[in-house]
NUSESE-964940 format. One record per atom (N, C-alpha, C): residue in one letter; y, z, x. Coordinates in pm, whole numbers, plus 50000, padded with zeros to 5 digits. Atoms other than C-alpha are relative to their C-alpha. Layout:
AYZX...
This chain:
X500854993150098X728349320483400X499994991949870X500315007450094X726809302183097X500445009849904X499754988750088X728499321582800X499144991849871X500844998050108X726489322782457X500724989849896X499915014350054X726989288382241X500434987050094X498995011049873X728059267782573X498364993849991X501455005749971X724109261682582X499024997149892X500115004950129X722149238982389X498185010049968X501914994849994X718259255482247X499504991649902X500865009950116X716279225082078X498925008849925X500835000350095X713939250581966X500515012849930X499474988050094X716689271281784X499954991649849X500624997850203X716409275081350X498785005650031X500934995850015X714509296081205X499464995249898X500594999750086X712369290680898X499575010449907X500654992450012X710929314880678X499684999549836X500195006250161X709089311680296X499025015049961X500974989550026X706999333380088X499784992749827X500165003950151X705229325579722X499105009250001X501164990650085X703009345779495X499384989449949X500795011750084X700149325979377X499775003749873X500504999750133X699929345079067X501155002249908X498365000350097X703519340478969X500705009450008X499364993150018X704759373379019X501374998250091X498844998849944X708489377579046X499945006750135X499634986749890X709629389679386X501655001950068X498275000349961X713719404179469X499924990350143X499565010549810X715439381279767X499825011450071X500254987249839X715089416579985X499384991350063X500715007749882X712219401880152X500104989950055X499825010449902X713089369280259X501565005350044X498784994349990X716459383580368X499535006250117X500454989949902X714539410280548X498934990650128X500965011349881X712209378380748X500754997350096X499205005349894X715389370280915X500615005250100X499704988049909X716389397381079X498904998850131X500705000049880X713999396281352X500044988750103X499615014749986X714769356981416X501455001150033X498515000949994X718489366181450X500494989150138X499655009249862X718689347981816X499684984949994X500035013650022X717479316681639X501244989049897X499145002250021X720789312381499X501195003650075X498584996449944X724339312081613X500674999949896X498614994950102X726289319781276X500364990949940X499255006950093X727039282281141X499234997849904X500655002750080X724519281380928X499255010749959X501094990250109X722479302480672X499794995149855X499534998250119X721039301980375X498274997349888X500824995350047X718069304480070X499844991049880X500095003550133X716109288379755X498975009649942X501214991650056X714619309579527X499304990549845X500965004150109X711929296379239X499935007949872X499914988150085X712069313778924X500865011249938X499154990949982X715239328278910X501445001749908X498925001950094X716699316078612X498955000449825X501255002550097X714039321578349X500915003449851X499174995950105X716859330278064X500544982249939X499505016650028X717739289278156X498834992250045X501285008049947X714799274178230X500024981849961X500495008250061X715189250178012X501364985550090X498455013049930X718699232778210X500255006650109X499465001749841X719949221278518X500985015350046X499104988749933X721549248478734X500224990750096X499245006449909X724179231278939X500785010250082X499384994949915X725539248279212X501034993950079X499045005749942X728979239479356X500955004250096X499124996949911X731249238979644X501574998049981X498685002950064X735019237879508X501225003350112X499315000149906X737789228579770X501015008049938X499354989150056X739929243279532X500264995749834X500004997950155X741209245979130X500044984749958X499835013450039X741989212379114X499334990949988X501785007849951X738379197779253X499395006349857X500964989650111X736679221078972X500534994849866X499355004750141X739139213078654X499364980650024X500505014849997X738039171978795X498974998649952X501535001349967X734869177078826X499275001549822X500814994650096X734279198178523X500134987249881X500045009150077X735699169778324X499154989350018X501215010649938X733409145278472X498595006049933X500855000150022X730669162078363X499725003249875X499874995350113X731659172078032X500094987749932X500215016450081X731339131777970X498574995549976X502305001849966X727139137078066X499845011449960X500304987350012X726619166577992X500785010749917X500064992150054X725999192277753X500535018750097X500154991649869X727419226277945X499805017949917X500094991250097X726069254477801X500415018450052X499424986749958X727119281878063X500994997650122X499125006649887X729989278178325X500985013450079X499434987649969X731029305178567X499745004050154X499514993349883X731939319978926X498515002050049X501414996649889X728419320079140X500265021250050X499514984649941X728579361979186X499884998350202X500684994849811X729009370079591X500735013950002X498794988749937X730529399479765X500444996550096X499265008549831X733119396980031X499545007750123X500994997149879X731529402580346X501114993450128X499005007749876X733699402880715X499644986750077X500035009649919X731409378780841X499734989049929X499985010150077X731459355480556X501514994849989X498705006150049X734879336080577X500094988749965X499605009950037X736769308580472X499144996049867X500795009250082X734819304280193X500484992949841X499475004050177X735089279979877X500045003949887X500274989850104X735299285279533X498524993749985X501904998550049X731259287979448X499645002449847X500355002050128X730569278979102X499034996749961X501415002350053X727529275078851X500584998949898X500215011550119X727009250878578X498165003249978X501325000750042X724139256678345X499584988149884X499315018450050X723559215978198X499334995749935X501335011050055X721399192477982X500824991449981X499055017050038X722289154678000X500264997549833X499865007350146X723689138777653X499164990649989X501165013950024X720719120377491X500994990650001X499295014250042X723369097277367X500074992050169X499565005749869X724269089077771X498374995250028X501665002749960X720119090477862X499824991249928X500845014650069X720009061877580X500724988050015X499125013549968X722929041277665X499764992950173X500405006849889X721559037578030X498624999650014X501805002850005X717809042277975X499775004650097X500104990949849X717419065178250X499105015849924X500444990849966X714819097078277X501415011650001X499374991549931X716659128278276X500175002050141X500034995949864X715429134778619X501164991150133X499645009349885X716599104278775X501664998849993X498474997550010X720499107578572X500085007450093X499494991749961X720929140578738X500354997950119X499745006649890X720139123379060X500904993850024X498845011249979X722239096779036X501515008150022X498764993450032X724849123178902X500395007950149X499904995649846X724569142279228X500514994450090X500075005549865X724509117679461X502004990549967X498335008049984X728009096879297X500975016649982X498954990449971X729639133779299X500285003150128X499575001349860X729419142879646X500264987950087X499585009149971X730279108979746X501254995149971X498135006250037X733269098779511X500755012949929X498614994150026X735049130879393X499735006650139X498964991249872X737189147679648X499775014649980X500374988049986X736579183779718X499025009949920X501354997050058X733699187879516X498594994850043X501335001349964X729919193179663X499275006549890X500914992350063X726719197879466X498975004550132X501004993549907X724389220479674X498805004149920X501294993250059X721799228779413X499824991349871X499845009050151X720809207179091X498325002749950X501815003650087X716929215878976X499945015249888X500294994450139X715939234778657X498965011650072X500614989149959X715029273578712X499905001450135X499984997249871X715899272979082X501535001350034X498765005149948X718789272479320X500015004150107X500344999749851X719999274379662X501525008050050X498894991949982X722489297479822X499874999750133X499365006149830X724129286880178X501775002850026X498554996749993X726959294280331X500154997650172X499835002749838X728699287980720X499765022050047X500444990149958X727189325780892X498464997649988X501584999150005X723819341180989X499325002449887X500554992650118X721139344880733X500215009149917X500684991050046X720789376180666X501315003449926X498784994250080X724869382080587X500214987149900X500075009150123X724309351080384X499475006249851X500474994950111X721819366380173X500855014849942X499274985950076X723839399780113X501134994949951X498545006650077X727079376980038X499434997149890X500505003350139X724929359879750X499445010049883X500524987350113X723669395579625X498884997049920X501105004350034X720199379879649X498755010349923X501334991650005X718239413379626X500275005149844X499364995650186X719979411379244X498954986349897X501035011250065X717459380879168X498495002750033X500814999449986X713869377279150X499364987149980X501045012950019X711449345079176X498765000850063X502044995749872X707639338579311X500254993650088X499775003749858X709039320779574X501004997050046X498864998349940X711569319179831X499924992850139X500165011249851X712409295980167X501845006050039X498694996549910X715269308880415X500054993950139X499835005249867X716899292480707X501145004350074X498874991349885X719059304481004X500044990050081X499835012949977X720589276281141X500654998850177X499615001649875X721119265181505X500764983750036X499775013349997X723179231581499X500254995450097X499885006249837X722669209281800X500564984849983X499195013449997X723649173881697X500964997449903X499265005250143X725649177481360X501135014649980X499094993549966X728409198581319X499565013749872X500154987750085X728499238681118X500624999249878X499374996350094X729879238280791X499435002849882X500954999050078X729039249980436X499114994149916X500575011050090X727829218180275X498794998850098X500995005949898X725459213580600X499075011050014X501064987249955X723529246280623X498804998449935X501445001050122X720119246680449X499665006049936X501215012750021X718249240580226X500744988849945X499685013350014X718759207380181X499714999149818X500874999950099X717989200379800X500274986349894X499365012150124X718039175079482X498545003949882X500324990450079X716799189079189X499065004250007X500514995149965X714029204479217X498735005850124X500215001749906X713529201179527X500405002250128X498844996849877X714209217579890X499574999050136X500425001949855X714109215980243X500405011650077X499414991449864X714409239180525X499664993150123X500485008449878X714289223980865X500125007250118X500174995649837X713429236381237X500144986350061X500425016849922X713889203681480X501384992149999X499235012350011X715709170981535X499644988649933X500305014150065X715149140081353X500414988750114X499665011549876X715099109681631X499724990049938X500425011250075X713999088381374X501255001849871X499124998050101X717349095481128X500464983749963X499135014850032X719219060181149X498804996349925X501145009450053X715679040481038X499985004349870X500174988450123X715299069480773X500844994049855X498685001750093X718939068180600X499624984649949X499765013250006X718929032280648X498874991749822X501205001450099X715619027380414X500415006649861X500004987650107X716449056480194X500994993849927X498855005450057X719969040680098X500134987749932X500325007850089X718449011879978X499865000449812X500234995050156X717469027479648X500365013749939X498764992950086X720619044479563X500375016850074X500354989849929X720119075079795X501365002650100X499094996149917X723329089079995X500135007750093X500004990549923X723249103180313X501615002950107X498904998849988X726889118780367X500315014750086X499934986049993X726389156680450X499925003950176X499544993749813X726979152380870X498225007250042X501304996649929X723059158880934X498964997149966X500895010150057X720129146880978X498845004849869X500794994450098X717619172180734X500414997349880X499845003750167X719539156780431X498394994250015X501275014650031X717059125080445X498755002749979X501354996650057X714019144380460X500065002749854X500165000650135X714839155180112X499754990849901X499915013450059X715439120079983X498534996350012X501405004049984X712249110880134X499005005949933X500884995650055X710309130579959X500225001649838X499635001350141X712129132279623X499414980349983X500305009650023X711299092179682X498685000949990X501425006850012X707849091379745X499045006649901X500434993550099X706909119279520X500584998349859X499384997150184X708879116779180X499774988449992X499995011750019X710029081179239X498444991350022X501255008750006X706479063479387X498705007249988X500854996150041X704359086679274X499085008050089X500814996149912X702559100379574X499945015349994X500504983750013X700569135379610X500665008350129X499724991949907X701809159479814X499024994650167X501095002749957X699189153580066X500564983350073X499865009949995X699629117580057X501784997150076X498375000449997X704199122480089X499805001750175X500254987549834X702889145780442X499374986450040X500925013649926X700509113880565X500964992149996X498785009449993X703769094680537X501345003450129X499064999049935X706499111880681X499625010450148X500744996649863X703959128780978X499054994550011X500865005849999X701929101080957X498964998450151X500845002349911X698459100181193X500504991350079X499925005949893X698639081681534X498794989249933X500585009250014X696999045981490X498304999850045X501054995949943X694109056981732X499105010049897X500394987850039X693719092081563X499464995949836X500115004150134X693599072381190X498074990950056X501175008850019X690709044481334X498715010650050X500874987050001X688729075381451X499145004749923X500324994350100X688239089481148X498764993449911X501215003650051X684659088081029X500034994449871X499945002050143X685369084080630X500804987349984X499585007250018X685869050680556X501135001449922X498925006150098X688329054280239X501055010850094X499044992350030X690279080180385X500654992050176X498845010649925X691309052680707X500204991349905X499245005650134X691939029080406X501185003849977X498954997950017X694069051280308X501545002050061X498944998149930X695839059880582X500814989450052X499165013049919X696859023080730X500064994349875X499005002850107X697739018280381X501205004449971X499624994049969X699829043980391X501614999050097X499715002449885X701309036080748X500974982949989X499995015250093X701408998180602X501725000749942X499274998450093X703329005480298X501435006750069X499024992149968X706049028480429X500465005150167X499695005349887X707019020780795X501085010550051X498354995749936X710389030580824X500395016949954X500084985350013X709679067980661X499245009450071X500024990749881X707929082080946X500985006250029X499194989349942X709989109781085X499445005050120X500824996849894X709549113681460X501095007150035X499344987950005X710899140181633X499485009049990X501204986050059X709959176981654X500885005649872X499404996550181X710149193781306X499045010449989X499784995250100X709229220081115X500335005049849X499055000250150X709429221580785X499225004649885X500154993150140X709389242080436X500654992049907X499685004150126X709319220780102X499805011349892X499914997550108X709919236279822X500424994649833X500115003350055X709129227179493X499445009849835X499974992650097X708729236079097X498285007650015X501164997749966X705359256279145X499295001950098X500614999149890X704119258079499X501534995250138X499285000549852X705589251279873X499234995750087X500255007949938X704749227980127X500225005150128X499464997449844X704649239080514X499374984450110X500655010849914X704489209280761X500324997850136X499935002849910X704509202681096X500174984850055X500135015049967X705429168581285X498854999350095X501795004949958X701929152681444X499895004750144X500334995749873X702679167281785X499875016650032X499394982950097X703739202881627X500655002950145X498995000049914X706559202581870X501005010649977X499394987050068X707949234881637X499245007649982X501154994350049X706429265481602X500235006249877X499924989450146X705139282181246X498935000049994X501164989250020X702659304781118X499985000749896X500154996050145X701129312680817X498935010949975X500434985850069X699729347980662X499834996349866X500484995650156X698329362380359X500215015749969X500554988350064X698079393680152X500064996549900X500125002950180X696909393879813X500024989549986X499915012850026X697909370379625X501354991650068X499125004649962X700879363579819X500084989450182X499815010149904X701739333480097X500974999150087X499044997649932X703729341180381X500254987450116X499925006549832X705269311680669X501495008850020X499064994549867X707669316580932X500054991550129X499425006349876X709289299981235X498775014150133X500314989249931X707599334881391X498975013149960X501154993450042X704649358181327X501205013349977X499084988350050X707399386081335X500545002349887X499035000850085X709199374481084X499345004049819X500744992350006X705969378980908X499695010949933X500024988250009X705589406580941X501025010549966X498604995850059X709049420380844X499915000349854X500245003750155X707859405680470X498725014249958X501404992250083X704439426680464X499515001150144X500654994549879X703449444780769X498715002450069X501224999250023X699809445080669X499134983549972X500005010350044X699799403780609X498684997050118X501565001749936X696379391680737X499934982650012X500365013649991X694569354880819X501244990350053X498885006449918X697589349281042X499464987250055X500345012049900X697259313181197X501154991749992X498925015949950X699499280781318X499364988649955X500085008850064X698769252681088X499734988650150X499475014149895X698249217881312X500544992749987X499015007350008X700269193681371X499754990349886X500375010350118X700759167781056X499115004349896X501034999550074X698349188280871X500815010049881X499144985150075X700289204480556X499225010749959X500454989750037X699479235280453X500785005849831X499825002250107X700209232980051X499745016449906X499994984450047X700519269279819X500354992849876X499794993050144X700399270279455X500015006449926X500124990850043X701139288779185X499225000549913X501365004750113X698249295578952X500714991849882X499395009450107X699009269478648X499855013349894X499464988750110X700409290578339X500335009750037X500064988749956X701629315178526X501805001249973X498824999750021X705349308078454X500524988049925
């Protein structure tokens, strides 16, 4: 008899997102409540949530979120950053204890702005310090992870299912216009709490359904320009990849998606509109080794809108709804429906084709 984790399911994770296009706040209940119906697309090592909007008291600085092996990682750390950084709030991440939440670290929040003086002695962007700052913390100190680093967001993960994820974080105590949850099924990389999703770097997140078969090529590229992939799986790198091609080389949303689910060579010379094959075997050209093949799934999240994408064969399934002004995906039409029972213009995106949500401009 096959007992229950002895067997592998490539098309376990779930997904699940939601935004308001007209900015309105909404509590974590509902994405909390998406996962519940998805429960069989996890086995318990993974869970976990970013919400948008959810710090509007700090808007103005980094919210760092941390994993602390214990007192000794935290007193390091904090000094480390008290050499960059301004820290203007510093304090215990709230959870409740929950039976099926164990072992867990200490969970801390840092509210930050870099020292001009440091931003002028290396000539560095805020954006790109914080990066850097990220990426040499979880690399060179010892029992300290950053899991969250972008301004007015953050990300709450933990080793269990979703849904007792979100009640450990005491999500339905926050409010933002948008929200991305994942329920995690790990088939090639191992369960723990640094590995669960969303993936993120500052304002910026991932949720992932799938495998990456294209990871080694990925990392390999990505690590060129300062980028660390340490975290035991492969949905880090999508983050990188897209924090690269969007912040760092500039590319549109739109344009990031034609990269990393880039058209079939055939399916590109096809295409009636001259500039827009131009663009694409420019595209294709330029950035080689950031394809991502493999089936996937996937929810970006970002300051203002959310990204749903499929890889070019749509080898994962997701759905996308409406009501109002609000934007519902999902690994599952159920899940859905769990958010807003009445959610309309249900459909399955195609493969490689994103499906992009914003929030009206001035709206927050």
């Amino acid at each position: 008899m096959v007992l229950e984790g002895q067997t592998r399911i490539p098309s376990g994770c779930a997904i699940a997102a939601v935004i308001s296009r007209d900015g309105k706040r909404m509590s974590g209940e509902g994405i909390i409540r998406a996962m519940y119906p998805m429960h069989d697309r996890s086995n318990g090592l993974g869970g976990g949530f970013a919400g948008y909007g959810i710090y509007p008291e700090y808007r103005d600085f980094y919210a760092l979120h941390f994993f602390f092996n214990n007192r000794a990682a935290r007193k390091d750390c904090e000094a480390f950053l008290k050499e960059r950084f301004e820290i203007v709030k510093s304090e215990l991440l709230p959870t409740r204890k929950l039976p099926a939440i164990t072992d867990e670290p200490i969970i801390w929040r840092y509210f930050v702005a870099p020292l001009g003086s440091v931003l002028r002695s290396l000539q560095l962007d805020e954006k790109e310090f914080v990066a850097r700052t990220v990426m040499k913390l979880n690399a060179e100190m010892p029992g300290a992870y950053v899991f969250s680093s972008g301004k007015n967001m953050g990300a709450f993960k933990a080793v269990g299912f979703p849904e007792d994820v979100g009640a450990f974080y005491k999500l339905e105590e926050y409010e933002g216009y948008s929200w991305t949850a994942h329920g995690r099924y790990p088939t090639n990389t191992p369960g723990w709490w640094g590995g669960a999703h969303p993936f993120t770097l500052l304002d910026y997140s991932i949720v992932h359904n799938g495998e990456i078969s294209s990871y080694d090529a990925n990392r390999r590229f990505i690590e060129m320009f300062g980028y660390q992939c340490n975290l035991q799986t492969d949905t880090e790198v999508i983050t990188y990849l897209m924090d690269y091609l969007i912040r760092v080389q500039g590319l549109t949303l739109e344009e990031a998606a034609s990269v990393i689910a880039a058209p079939f060579w055939s399916d590109i010379e096809r295409m009636p509109n001259r500039e827009d094959r131009q663009r694409l075997r420019y595209l294709r050209t330029l950035f080689p080794s950031l394809l991502v093949t493999g089936p996937f799934s996937i929810v970006f999240g970002f300051t203002g809108g959310l990204m749903a994408l499929n890889d070019r064969l749509k080898l994962r399934s997701m759905v996308v709804g409406e009501k109002g002004a609000k934007v519902f995906i999902a690994s599952e039409e159920a899940a859905i429906r769990a958010m807003e029972p009445q959610a309309e213009n249900i459909f399955a995106p195609g493969g490689g084709e994103p499906v992009i949500v914003k929030v009206k401009e001035g709206t927050f």
